[in-house]
Legacy VTK file of the C-alpha trace (Angstrom):
# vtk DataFile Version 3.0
C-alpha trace
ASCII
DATASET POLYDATA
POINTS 396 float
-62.253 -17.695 -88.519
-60.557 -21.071 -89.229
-58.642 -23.133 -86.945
-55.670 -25.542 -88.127
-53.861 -27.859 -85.978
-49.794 -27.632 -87.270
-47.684 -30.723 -85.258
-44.160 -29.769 -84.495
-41.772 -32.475 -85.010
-38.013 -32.884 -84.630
-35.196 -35.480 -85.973
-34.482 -36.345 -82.376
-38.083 -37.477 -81.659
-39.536 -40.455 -84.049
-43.229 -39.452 -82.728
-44.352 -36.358 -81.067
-47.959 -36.907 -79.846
-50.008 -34.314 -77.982
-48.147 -31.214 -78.407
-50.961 -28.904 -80.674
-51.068 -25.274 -81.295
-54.494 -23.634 -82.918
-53.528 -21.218 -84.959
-55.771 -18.697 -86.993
-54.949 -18.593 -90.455
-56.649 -17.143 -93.864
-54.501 -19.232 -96.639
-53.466 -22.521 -95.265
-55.102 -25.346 -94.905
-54.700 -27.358 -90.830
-51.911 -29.576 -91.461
-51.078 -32.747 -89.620
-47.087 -34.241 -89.737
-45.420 -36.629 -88.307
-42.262 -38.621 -88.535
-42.221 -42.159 -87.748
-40.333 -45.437 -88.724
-42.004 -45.713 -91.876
-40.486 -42.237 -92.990
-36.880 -43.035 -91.807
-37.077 -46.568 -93.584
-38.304 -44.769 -96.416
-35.179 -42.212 -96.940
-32.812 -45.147 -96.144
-33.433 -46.218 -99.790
-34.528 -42.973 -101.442
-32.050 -41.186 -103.715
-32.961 -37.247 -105.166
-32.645 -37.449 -108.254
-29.560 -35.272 -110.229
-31.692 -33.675 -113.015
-34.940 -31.688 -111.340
-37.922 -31.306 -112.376
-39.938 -27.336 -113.201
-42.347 -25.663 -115.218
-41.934 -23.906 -118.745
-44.264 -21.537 -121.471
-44.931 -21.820 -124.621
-41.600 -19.182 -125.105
-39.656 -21.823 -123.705
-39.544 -19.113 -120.420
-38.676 -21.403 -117.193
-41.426 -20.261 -115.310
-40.811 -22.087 -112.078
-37.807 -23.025 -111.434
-36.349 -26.579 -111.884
-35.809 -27.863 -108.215
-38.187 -30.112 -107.676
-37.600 -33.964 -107.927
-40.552 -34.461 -109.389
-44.022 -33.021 -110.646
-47.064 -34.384 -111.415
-49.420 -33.785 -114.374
-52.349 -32.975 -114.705
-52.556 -29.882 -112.274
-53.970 -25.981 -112.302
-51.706 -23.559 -111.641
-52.712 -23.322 -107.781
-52.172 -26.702 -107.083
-49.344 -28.537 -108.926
-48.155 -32.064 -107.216
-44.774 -31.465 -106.921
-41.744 -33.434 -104.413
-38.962 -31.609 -102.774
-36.084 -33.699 -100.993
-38.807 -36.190 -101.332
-41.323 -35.405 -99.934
-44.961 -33.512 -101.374
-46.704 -30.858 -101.197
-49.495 -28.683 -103.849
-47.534 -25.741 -104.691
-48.713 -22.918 -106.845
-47.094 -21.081 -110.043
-44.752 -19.065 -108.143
-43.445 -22.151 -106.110
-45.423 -20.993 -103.224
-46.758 -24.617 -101.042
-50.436 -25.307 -99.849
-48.479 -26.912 -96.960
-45.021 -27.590 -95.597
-43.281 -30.634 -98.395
-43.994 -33.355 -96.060
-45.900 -36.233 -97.552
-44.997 -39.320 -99.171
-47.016 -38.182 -101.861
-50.658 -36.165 -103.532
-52.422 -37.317 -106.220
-53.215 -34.741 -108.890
-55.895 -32.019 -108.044
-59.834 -32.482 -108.784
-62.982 -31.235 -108.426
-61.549 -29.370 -105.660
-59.774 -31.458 -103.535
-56.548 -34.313 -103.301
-55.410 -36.754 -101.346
-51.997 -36.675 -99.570
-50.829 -40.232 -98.809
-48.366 -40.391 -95.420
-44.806 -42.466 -95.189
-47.320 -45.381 -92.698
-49.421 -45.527 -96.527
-52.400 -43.358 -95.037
-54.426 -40.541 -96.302
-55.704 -37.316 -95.552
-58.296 -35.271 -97.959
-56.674 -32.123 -98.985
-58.829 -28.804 -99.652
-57.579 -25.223 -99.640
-58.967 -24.811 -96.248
-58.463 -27.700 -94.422
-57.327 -31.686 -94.056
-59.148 -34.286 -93.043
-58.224 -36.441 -90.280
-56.054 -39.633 -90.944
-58.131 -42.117 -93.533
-56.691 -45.680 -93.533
-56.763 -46.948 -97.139
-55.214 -48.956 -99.500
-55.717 -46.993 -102.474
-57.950 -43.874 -103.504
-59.346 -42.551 -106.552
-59.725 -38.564 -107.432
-62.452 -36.921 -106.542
-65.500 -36.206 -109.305
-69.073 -34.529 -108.714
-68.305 -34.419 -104.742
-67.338 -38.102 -103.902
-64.570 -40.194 -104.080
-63.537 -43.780 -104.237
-61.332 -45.355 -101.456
-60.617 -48.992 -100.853
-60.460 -50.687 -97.251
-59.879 -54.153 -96.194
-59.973 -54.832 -100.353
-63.368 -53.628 -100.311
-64.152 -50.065 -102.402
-66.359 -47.300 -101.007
-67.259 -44.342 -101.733
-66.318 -40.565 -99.177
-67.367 -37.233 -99.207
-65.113 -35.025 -99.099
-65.688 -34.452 -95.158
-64.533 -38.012 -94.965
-67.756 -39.332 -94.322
-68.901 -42.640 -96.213
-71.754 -41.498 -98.954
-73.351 -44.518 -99.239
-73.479 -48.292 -96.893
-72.353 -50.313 -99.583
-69.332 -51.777 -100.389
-67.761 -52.838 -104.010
-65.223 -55.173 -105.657
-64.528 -52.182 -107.668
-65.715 -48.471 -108.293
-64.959 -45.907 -110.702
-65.551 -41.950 -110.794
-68.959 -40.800 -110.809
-70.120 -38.736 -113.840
-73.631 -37.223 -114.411
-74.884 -38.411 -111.119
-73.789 -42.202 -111.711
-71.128 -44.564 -111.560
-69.954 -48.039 -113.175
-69.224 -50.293 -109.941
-68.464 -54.290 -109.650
-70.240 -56.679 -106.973
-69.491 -60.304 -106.888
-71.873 -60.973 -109.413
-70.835 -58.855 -112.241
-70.609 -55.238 -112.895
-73.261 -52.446 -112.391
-74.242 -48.634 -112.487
-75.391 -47.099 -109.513
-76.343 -43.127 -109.077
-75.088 -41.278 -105.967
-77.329 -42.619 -103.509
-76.412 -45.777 -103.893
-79.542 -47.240 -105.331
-78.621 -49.050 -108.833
-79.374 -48.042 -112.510
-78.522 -50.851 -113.962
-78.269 -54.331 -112.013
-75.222 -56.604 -111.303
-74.906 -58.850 -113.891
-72.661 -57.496 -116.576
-68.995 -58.676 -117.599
-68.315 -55.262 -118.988
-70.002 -52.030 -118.875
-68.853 -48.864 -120.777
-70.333 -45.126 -120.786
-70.671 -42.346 -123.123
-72.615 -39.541 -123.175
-75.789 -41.016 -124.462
-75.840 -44.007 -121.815
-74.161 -47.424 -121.531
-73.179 -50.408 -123.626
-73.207 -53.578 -121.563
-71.967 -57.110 -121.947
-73.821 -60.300 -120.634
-74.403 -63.834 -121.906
-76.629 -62.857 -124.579
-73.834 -59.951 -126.036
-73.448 -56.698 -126.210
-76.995 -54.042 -125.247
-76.908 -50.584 -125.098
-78.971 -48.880 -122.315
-79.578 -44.779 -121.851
-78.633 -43.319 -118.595
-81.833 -44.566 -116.872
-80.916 -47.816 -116.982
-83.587 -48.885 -119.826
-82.715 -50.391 -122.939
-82.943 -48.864 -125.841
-83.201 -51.562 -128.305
-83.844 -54.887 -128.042
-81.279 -56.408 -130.524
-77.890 -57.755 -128.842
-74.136 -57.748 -131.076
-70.971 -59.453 -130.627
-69.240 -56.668 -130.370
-70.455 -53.149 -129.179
-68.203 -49.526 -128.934
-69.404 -46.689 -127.121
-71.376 -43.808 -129.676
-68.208 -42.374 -131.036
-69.585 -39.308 -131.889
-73.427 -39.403 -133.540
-72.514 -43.281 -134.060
-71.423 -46.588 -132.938
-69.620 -49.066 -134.374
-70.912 -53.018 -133.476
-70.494 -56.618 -134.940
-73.199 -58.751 -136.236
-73.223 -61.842 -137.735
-69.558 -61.611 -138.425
-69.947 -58.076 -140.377
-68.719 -54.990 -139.295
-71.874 -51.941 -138.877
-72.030 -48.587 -137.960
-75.841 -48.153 -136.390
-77.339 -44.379 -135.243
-78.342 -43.535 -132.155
-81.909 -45.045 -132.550
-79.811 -48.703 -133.292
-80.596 -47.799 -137.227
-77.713 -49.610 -139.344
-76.220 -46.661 -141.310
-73.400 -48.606 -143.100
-72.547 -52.124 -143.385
-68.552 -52.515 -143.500
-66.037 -54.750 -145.916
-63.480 -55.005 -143.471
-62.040 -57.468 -141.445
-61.224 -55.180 -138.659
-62.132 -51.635 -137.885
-61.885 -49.844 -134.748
-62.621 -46.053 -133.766
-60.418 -43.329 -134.695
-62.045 -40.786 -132.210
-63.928 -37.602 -132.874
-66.301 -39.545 -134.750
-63.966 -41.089 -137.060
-62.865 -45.164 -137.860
-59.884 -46.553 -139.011
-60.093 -50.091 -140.494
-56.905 -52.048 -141.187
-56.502 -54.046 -144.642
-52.981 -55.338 -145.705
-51.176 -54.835 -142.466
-52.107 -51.391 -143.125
-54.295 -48.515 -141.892
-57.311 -46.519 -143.385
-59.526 -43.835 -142.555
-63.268 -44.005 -142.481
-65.541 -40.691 -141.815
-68.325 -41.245 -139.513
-70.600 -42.962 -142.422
-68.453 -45.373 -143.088
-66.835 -43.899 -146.518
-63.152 -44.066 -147.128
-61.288 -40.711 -146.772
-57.858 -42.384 -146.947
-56.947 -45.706 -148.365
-55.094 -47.619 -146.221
-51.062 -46.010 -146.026
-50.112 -45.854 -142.194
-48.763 -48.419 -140.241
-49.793 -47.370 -136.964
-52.338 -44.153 -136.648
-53.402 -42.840 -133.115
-56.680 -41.459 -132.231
-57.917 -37.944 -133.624
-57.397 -35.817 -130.813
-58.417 -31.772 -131.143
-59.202 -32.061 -134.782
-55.528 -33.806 -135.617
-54.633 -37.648 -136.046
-50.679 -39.202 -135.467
-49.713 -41.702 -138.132
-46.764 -43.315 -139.445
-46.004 -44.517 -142.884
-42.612 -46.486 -142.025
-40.325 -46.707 -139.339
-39.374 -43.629 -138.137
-41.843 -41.841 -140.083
-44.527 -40.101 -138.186
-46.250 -36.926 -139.177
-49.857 -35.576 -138.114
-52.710 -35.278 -140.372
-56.044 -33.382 -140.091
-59.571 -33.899 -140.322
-59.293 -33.516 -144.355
-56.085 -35.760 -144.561
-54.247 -32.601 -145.303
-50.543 -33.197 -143.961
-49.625 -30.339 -141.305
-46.704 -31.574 -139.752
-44.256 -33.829 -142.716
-43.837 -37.951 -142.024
-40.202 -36.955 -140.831
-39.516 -37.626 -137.544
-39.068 -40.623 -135.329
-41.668 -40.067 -133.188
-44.766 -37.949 -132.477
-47.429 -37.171 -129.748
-51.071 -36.513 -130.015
-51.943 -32.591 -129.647
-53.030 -31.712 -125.900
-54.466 -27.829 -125.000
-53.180 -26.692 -128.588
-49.851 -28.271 -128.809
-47.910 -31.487 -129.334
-44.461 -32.748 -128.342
-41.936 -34.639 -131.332
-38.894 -36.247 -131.427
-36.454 -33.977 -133.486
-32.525 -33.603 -133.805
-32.436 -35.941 -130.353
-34.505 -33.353 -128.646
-38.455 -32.738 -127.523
-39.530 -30.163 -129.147
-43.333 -28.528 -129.302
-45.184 -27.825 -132.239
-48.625 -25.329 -132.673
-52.075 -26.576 -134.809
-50.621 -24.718 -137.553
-47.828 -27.164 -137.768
-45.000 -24.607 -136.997
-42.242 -25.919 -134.471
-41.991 -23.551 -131.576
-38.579 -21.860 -131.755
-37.458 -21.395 -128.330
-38.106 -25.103 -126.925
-35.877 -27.793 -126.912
-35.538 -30.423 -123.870
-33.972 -33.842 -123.236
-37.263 -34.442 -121.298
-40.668 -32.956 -121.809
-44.695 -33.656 -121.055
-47.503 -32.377 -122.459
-49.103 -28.649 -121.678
-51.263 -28.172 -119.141
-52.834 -24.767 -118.649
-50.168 -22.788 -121.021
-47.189 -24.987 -119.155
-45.125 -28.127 -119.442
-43.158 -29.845 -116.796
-39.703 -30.523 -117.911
-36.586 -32.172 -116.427
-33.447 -29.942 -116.144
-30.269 -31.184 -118.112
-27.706 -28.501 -117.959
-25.236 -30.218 -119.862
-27.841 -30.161 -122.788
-29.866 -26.992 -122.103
-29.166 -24.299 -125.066
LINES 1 397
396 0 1 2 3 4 5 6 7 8 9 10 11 12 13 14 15 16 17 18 19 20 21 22 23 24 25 26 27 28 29 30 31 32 33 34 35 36 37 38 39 40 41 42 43 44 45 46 47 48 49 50 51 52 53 54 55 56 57 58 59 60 61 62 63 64 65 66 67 68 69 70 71 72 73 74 75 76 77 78 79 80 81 82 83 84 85 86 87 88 89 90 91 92 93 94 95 96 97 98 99 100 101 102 103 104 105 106 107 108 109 110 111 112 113 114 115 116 117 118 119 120 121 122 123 124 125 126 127 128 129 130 131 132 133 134 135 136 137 138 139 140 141 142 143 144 145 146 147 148 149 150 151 152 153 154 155 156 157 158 159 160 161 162 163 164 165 166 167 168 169 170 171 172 173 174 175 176 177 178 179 180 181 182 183 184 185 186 187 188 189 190 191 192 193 194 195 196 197 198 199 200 201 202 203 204 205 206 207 208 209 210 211 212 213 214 215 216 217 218 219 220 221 222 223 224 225 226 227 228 229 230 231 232 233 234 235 236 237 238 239 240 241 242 243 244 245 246 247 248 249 250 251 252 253 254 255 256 257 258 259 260 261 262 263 264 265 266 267 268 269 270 271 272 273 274 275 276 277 278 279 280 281 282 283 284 285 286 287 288 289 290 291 292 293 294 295 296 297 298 299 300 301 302 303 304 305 306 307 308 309 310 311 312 313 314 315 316 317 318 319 320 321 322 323 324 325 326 327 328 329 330 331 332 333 334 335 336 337 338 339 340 341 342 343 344 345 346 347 348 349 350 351 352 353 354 355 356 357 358 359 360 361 362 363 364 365 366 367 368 369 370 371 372 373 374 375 376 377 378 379 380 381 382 383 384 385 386 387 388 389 390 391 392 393 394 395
């Protein structure tokens, strides 16, 4: 049996305190609303948009309805951000709310919670079966492995999602936990700690970066890379340091370009003045104003021919060869979609948005444009759908 509190407001009154019901419920979370000054000063200025906002397939098949003034990527199908008349709520596939539209706005869905923000700039924690009392915060980060990051007074901490603080300490900065740990900043210099609280690697650091072999950490002496138990792993320090992209990493010493293994083994010494990763355990290296493409050894799989190129992204890289020229390449260089078109995106869950005949339209991996999709304003696919915004002058 759950218990929600729902707070019964009208225009007439600006706030309406004491008045509660408990009501048993199965499906909705206990909801707390309110209006106040901050709302009313807050639809003084605020304007619904003309063109709304809803959700479309693959078939192009508007599969919730475009009404909303706005929606916000990325979400599951059970709890989409999305605005009505201004005001937020998670609704699910069929338009159905978690709660009554009433918030100034949610942040997108994770690890099984979100954060609703009131019109006074306050928070609750969102779940499917409850809300948290009123959190004062200036900002908040998603939640990841159970905790998330809120900051108070300019001060970051981290809360369950109970709204109870996980840990005493409090941080110039802090970012998501993953595998048990998170990069933080204290006054002097940047850190890992694990969810306790208790530190992996010690302040000190003017840059910190993780992958899924460890960290690569900046100090006086350069760049060091350290595994996730806070221990270095070699001994020797670069001037410049990526994350393993892929089996590999790419650093700088002693001016030269080097891709080392895992074990800090150099595996290739580059001839390039500049080379950067291409993802997926690719490089690209730039010569001429132009742009190359290196495999993970460090051998040349395309001489330098684009003038911009993206990162690989689900086996498929974005490039241009001239203005207005983008196409998509794969992993052997093989073209799949022609340099034609004015402008491209990287492929996300299987598809990717271009520019074509002044429309969005979505092509598959196999390079074949979907026929039954064609919008002034499109995002990427989330879960087999795509918000789009509603032009009915231009629809087909």
């Amino acid at each position: 049996m759950r218990y929600f509190i729902i707070c019964i407001y009208t225009r007439q009154i600006a706030i309406l305190l004491g008045v509660t019901l408990l009501l048993c419920c199965k499906s909705e979370p206990e909801i707390v609303t309110y209006e106040d000054n901050s709302e009313s000063n807050y639809f003084e200025d605020y304007e619904s948009p003309r063109f709304k906002w809803g959700l479309i397939d693959t078939n192009g098949v508007e599969v919730l309805k475009a009404r909303y003034d706005d929606i916000k990527d990325p979400f599951d199908l059970n709890h989409i951000p999305a605005s009505l008349k201004g005001k937020w709520s998670y609704i699910n596939v069929n338009g159905k709310p978690l709660f009554p539209h009433q918030f100034k706005s949610v942040e997108s869905w994770s690890d099984g919670a979100g954060w609703a923000q009131n019109f006074d700039d306050s928070y609750h924690i969102i779940t499917d079966n409850s809300i948290s009392d009123t959190i004062k915060a200036e900002a908040v980060r998603p939640f990841s492995e159970g905790l998330s990051a809120i900051k108070v007074d300019g001060r970051w901490h981290y809360l369950n999602k109970q709204g109870e603080k996980a840990m005493t300490t409090t941080y110039n900065r802090a970012g998501q936990f993953s595998d048990n740990q998170a990069i933080i900043k204290m006054p002097q210099g940047y850190a890992v700690i694990d969810n306790n609280g208790d530190y992996v690697l010690q302040p000190g650091y003017t840059k910190i970066k993780k992958d899924l072999n460890g960290y690569v950490a900046k100090n006086s002496d350069g760049y060091s890379y350290f595994g996730k138990n806070g221990k270095l792993k070699w001994k020797q320090t670069y001037e410049q340091a990526s994350t393993f992209n892929g089996q590999y990493a790419l650093v700088k010493s002693n001016g030269k370009y080097q891709i080392i293994s895992k074990h800090g083994k150099v595996i290739s010494t580059l001839p390039y003045d500049y080379v950067t990763s291409a993802g997926e355990g690719y490089w690209k290296y730039r010569q001429d104003q132009l742009w190359g493409i290196l495999n993970a050894n460090g051998q040349v799989i395309k001489e330098p021919a684009f003038i911009d190129a993206y990162q690989f992204e689900e086996g498929f890289l974005v490039a241009a060869i001239g203005a207005d020229k983008w196409g998509i390449v794969n992993r052997n260089m093989e073209v799949i979609v022609p340099f034609d078109y004015p402008l491209l995106w990287s492929f996300k869950n299987g598809y990717a948005r271009i520019i074509s005949e002044g429309f969005i339209q979505v092509i598959n991996k196999e390079g074949e444009i979907l026929p039954n999709i064609q919008q002034v304003e499109l995002r990427d696919f989330h879960n087999g759908l795509a918000r789009f915004q509603k032009y009915p002058s231009f629809q087909q």
